[in-house]
N, C-alpha and C positions, 0 to 999 in steps of 0.2 A: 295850821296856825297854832303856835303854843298858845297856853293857859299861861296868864299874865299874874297868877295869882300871888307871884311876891314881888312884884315890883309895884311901892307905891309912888305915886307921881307927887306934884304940889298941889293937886285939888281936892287931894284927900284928908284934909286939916277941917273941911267946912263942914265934916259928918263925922267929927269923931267921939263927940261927945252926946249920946243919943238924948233928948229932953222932950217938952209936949209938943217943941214944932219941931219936929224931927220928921215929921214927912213933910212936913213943906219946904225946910231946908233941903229934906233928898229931891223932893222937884225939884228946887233951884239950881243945886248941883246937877243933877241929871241935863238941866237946859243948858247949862255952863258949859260941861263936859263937850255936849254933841255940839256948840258954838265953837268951842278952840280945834275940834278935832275938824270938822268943816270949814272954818277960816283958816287953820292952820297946820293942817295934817299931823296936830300932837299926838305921839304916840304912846305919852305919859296919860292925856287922857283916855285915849281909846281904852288901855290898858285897864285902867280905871272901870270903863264901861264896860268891858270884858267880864273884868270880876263881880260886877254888881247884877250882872242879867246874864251870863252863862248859866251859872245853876238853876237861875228859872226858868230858863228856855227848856233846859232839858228838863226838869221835873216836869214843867205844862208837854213837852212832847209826850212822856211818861203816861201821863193822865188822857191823853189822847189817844194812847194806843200804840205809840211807838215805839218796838225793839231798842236793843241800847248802843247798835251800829245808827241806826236811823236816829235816835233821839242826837246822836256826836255828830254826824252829818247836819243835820237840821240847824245845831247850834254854828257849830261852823259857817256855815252859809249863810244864816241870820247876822252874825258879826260881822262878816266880810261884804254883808247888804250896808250895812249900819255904817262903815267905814269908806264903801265907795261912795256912798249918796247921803250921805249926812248933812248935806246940804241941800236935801230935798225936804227936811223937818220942816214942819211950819208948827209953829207951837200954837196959834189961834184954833188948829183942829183937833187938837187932842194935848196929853203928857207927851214925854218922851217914853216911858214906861209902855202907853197906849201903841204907840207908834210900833217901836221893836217887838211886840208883839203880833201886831199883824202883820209885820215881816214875818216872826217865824211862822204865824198860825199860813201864810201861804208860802214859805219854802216847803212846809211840809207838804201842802196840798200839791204842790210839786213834783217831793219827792214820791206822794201816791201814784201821781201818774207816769211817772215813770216807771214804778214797779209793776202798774196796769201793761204797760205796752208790751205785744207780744215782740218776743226775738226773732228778726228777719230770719228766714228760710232761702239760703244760699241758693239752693234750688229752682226755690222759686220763677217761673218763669220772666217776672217783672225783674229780676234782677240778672238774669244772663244779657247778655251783649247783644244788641238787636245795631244794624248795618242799614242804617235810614238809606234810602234812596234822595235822589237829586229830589224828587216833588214833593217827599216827607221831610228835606230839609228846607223848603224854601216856605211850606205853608206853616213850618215852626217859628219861620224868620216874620212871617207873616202877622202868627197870633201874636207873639210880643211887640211886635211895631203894633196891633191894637190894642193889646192889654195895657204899655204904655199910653197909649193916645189917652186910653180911659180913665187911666190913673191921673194924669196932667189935667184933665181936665174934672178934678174932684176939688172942690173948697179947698184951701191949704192946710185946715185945719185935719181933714180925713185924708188930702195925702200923703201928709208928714206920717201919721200913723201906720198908713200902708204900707209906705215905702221903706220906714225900720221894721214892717212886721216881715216883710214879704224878703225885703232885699238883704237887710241884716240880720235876718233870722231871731229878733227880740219876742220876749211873750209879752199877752197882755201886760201882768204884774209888770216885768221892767220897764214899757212905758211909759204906767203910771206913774214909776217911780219916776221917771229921768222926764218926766213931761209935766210932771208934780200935777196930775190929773188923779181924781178918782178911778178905783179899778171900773166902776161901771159905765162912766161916760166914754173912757177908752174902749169897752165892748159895745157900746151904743152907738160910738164915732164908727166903726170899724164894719157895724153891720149894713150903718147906710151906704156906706161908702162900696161894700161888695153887690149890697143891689143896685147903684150906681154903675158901677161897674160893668155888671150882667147886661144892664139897658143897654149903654153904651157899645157894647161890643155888639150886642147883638144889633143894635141899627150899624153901624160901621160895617158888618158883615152882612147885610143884607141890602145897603146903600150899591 
């Protein structure tokens, strides 16, 4: 993604003349912004919004501890959260300011864990080609006609959850974002529903 930093849009006339409400005009602007760019996919506001919270994303990555590959990564990803789901803002919960922050404060926590995880070992036995037999393939056909059965039979609310975590591969955070859910109630949803799960399979397999 380029840096937007010379192109000014029309929205930039309502902060240009700084005075004592000058942070409550940048609120309003800021909720302006993320409204045209979520009703309208403007690109003159994004633009906008680029310029005004790039530099502080990467400064607060900075203060966090992150390199300056990591801090441009971080920002990046945070923009590009900002731009697909900007119409998951609710402004009753917070600024917009609050907002794109906790996007980057958990792209980053992210981008830790990915640098946590160790690199697959080719070797590794779990990764060579293993040649199921006919009764390895039919008791695999088996566990997901139950693991299905368990999932379908979870509130709708925990297997909506599942079934983006499990089958589209989503994390928590984008959940919450695309479910416009708190990150916790998403992890709260998500534990019932695997001990749900556990019960379930395990009478189905013992029925």
């Amino acid at each position: 993604m380029k840096n937007a930093g010379d192109q000014k849009g029309p929205h930039a006339e309502s902060i240009s003349t700084p005075d004592s409400g000058y942070e409550i005009n940048s609120i309003e602007v800021d909720k302006k912004l993320i409204a045209a760019i979520a009703d309208l996919k403007d690109k003159s506001a994004f633009h906008e919004i680029f310029d005004r919270y790039a530099p502080k994303i990467k400064s607060f990555a900075f203060r966090l501890g992150s390199e300056a590959n990591a801090a441009e990564d971080i920002v990046q990803e945070t923009m590009i959260a900002v731009w697909r789901h900007s119409h998951l803002y609710n402004q009753s919960k917070g600024s917009v300011s609050t907002w794109i922050f906790t996007i980057a404060r958990n792209k980053r926590y992210d981008y830790l864990r990915r640098r946590m995880r160790p690199e697959p070992d080719p070797m590794d036995p779990a990764f060579l080609k293993h040649q199921n037999t006919p009764e390895e393939d039919m008791e695999k056909v088996r566990e997901e006609i139950t693991v299905r059965k368990a999932i379908n039979s979870l509130p709708d609310e925990q297997s909506k959850i599942v079934k983006m975590s499990f089958y589209e591969g989503k994390t928590h955070q984008v959940l919450a974002e695309e479910l416009n859910l708190p990150l916790g109630t998403v992890k709260s949803r998500m534990r019932l529903a695997l001990k749900k799960i556990r019960d379930e399979v395990q009478e189905l397999v013992n029925a």
